[in-house]
C-alpha positions in Angstrom: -6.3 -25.8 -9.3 -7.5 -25.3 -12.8 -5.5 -23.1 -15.5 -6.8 -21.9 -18.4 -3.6 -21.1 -20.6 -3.9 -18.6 -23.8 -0.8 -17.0 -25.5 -1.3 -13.7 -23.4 -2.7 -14.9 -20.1 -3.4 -17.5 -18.1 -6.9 -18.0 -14.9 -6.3 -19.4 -12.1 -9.1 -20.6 -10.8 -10.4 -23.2 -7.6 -13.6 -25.4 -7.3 -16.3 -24.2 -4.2 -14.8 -26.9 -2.0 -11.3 -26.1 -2.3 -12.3 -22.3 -1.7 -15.1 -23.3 1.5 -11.7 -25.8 2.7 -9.3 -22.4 2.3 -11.6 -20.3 3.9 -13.5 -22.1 6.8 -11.6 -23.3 9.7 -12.6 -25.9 12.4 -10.6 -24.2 15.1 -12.7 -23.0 18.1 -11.6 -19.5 18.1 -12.8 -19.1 14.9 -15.4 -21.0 14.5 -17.2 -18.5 17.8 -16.6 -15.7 15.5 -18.2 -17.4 12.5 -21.3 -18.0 14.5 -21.0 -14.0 15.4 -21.6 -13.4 12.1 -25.1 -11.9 11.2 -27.2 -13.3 7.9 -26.0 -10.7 5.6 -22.7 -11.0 6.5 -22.7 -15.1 5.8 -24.4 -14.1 2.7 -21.4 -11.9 1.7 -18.9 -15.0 2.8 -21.1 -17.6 1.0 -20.4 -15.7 -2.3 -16.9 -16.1 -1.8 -17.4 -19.6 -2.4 -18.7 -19.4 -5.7 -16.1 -19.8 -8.6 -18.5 -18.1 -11.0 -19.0 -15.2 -8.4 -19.5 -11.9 -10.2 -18.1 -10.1 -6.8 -14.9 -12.7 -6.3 -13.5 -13.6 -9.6 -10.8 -15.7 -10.2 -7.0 -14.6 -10.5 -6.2 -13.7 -13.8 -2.2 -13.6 -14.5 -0.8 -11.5 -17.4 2.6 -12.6 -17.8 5.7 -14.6 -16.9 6.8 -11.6 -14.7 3.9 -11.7 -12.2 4.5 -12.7 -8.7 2.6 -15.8 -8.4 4.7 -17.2 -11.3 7.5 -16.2 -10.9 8.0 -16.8 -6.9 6.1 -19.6 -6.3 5.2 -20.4 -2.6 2.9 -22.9 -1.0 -0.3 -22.4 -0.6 -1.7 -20.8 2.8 -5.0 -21.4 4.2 -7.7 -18.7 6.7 -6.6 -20.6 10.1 -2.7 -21.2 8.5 -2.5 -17.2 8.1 -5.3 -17.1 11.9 -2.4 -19.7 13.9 0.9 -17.7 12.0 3.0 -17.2 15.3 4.4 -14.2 13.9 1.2 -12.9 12.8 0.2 -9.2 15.0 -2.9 -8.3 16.4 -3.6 -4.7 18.6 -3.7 -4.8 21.9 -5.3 -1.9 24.3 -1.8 -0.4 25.0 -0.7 -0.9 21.1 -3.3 0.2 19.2 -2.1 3.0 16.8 -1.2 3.2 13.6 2.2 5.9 12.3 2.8 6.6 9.3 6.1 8.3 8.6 6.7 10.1 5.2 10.7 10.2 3.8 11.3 12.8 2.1 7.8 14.9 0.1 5.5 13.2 -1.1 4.3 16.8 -3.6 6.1 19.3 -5.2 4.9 21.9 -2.4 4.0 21.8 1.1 0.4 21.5 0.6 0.5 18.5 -1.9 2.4 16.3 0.4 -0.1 17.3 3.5 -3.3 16.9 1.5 -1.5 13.4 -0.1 -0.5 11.9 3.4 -4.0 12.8 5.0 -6.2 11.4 2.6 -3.9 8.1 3.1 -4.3 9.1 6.6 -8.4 8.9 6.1 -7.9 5.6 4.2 -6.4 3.9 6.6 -8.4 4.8 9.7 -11.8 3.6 7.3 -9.8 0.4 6.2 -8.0 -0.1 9.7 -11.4 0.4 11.5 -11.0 1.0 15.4 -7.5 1.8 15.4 -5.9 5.5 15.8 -3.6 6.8 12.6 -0.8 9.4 13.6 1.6 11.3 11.6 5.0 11.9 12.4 6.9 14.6 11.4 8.0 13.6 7.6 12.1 13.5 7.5 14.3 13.9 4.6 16.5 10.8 2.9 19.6 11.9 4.9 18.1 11.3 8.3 17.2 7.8 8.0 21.3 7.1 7.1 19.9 4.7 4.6 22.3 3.2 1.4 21.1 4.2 -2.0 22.1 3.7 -5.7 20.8 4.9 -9.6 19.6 1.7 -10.7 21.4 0.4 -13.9 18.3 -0.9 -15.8 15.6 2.9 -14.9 18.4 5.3 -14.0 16.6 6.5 -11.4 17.5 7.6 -7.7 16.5 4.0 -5.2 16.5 4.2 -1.2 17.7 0.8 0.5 14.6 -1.0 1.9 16.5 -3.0 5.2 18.2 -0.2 6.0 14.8 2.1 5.8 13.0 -0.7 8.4 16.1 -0.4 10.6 15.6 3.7 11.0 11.9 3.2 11.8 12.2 0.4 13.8 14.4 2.7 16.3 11.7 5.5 16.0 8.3 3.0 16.7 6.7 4.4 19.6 5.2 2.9 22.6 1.8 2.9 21.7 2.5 2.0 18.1 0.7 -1.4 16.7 3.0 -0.9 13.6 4.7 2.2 12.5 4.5 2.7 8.0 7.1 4.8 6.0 6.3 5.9 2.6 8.3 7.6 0.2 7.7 8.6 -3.8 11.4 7.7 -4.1 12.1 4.1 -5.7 13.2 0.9 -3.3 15.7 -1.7 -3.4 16.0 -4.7 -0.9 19.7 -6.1 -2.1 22.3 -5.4 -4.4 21.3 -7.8 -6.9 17.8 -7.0 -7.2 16.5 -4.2 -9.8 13.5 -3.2 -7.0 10.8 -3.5 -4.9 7.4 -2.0 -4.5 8.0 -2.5 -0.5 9.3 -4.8 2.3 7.7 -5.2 5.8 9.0 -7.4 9.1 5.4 -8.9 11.3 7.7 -9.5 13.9 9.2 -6.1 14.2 5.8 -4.3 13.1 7.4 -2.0 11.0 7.3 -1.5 6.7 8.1 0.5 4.3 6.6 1.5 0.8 7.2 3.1 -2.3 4.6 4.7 -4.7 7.4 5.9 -7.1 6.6 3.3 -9.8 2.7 4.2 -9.3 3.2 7.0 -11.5 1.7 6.9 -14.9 5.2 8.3 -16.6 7.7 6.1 -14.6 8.0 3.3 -17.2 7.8 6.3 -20.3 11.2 7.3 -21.7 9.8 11.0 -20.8 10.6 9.5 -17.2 12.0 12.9 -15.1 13.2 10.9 -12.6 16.2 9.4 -13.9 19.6 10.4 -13.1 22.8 10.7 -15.7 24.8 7.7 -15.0 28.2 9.6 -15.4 26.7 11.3 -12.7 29.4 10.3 -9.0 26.9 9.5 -6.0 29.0 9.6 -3.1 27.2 7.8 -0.1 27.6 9.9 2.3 26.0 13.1 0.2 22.4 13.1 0.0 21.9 16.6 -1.6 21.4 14.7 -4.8 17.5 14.2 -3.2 17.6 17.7 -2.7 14.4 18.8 -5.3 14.6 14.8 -7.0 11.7 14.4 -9.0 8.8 13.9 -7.6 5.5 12.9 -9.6 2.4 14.3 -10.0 -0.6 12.5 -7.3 -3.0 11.8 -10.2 -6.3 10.1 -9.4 -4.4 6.5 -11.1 -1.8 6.9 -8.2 -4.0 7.3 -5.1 -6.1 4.4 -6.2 -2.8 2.6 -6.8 -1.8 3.3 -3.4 -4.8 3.1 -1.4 -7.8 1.0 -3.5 -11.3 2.3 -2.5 -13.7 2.4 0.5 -17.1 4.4 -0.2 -17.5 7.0 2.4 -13.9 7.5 2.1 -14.2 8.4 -1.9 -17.2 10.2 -1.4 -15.4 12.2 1.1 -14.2 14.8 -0.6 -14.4 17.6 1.7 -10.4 17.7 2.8 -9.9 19.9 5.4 -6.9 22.2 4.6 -4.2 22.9 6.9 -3.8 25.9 8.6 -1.0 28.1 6.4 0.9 30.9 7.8 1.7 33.9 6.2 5.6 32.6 5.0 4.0 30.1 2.7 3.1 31.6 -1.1 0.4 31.7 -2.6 0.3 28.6 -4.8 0.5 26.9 -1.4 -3.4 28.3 -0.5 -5.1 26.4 -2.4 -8.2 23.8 -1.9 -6.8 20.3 -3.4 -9.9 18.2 -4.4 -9.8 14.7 -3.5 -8.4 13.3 -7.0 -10.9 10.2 -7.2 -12.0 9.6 -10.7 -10.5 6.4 -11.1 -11.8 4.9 -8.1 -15.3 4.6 -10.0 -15.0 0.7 -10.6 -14.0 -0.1 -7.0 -16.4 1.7 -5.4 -19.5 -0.1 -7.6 -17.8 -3.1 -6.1 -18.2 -1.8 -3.0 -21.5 -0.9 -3.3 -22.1 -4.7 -5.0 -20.9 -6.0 -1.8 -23.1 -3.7 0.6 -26.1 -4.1 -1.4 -25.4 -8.3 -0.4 -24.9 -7.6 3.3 -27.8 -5.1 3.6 -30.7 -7.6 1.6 
């Protein structure tokens, strides 16, 4: 492995044998579904290959506090990750997706239903074949879950473990894997300051925050955070009751979802039915926010252009 070190940033970078070694596998099973595989797609898989590759660049770190630096772990190869006893696959009785939102996701009704179906459509287009439910979305109190303010942000975090537990409980039959998301903050352990999300293969359940995908959450206008004189009993979870929740920007969805074409050009949400109780703020027609999905959908249009030649 190559570095190429500079006082901001550092490349890491692998030769075309070390990436054709990573990538191609001698084991049966796989090799049947290399030889599946029509021209343009081997076209698309030779490219990956290619250190100088314009569509798969190399891994550039930006500091000390990225993961790869700063929790090292061995390297894992195609048929390592293929062989991986604990690794899932869907089955025809368990082939459906849930997703299961704690606490809103908007500021109104209609935010947080627009937000979860267009992760919804993201999913079914990225998860091709399998079925995406939604379960009714429950607030912080029914999952029975720890939380704390968090010393360094001073904002409002949810315990991860105790998150997978509730939705383990709740995974349905059918269920391949069953998804919570929150815009509230995570926390795995006591002694660590957060987490983005935390996931068990074996159990087939996860659970994952976009509170830190906000554009304001590292600003010191931050509207999350929580005076730290403030008593959190934990027991009383009123103190999510109307918690800050941030605005689902264009930055955000792409955070939380990267980009598949049809699924940005989609733009055509349909809206949920609203009954007469809801106001009228709530009656409105949200437009897909997709302006900053522009650079990953020219890569995806790179890549079909290689498969379709």
């Amino acid at each position: 492995m190559g570095k190429k070190n500079s006082c901001l940033m550092q490349t890491v970078q692998h030769s075309e044998q070390t990436l054709k070694t990573a990538l191609i596998s001698k084991n049966p099973t796989l090799v049947s579904l290399y030889e599946q595989l029509d021209a343009g797609e081997r076209r698309l898989l030779n490219k990956a290959f290619k250190p100088d590759s314009d569509l798969f660049g190399p891994i550039t770190l930006h500091s000390e506090s990225d993961w790869i630096i700063s929790h090292p772990e061995p390297p894992q190869d195609f048929e390592q990750f293929f062989s991986d006893p604990s690794r899932k696959a869907p089955s025809p009785e368990k082939r459906s997706i849930y997703i299961q939102c704690i606490g809103s996701l908007g500021n109104t009704r209609i935010i947080s239903e627009e937000y979860i179906k267009w992760l919804k459509g993201y999913c079914e287009a990225f998860f091709y074949g399998l079925t995406v439910k939604l379960l009714e979305p429950v607030p912080v109190s029914v999952t029975r879950c720890s939380f704390r303010i968090n010393d360094n942000t001073q904002n409002l975090q949810i315990h991860a473990g105790h998150i997978l537990r509730f939705l383990k409980k709740k995974k349905p039959r059918d269920a391949f894997c069953i998804v919570g998301i929150t815009m509230i903050d995570l926390y795995p352990r006591d002694s660590w300051n957060f987490v983005f999300g935390q996931a068990s293969l074996t159990d087939g359940v996860g659970i994952f925050s976009f509170a830190r995908y906000g554009s304001d959450f590292y600003s010191s206008r931050y509207e999350g955070k929580v005076n730290k004189l403030q008593k959190v009993s934990s027991s009383d979870y009123s103190v999510f009751d109307n918690y800050y929740i941030p605005e689902v920007t264009s930055v955000l969805l792409l955070r939380s979802c990267k980009a598949l074409v049809k699924w940005i050009d989609d733009e055509s949400a349909d809206i949920p039915g609203v009954s007469t109780g809801h106001s009228r703020e709530d009656n409105v027609n949200l437009p897909k926010p997709v302006e900053a999905f522009k650079e990953w959908k020219e890569w995806i249009i790179r890549c079909l252009a290689v498969v379709q030649k």
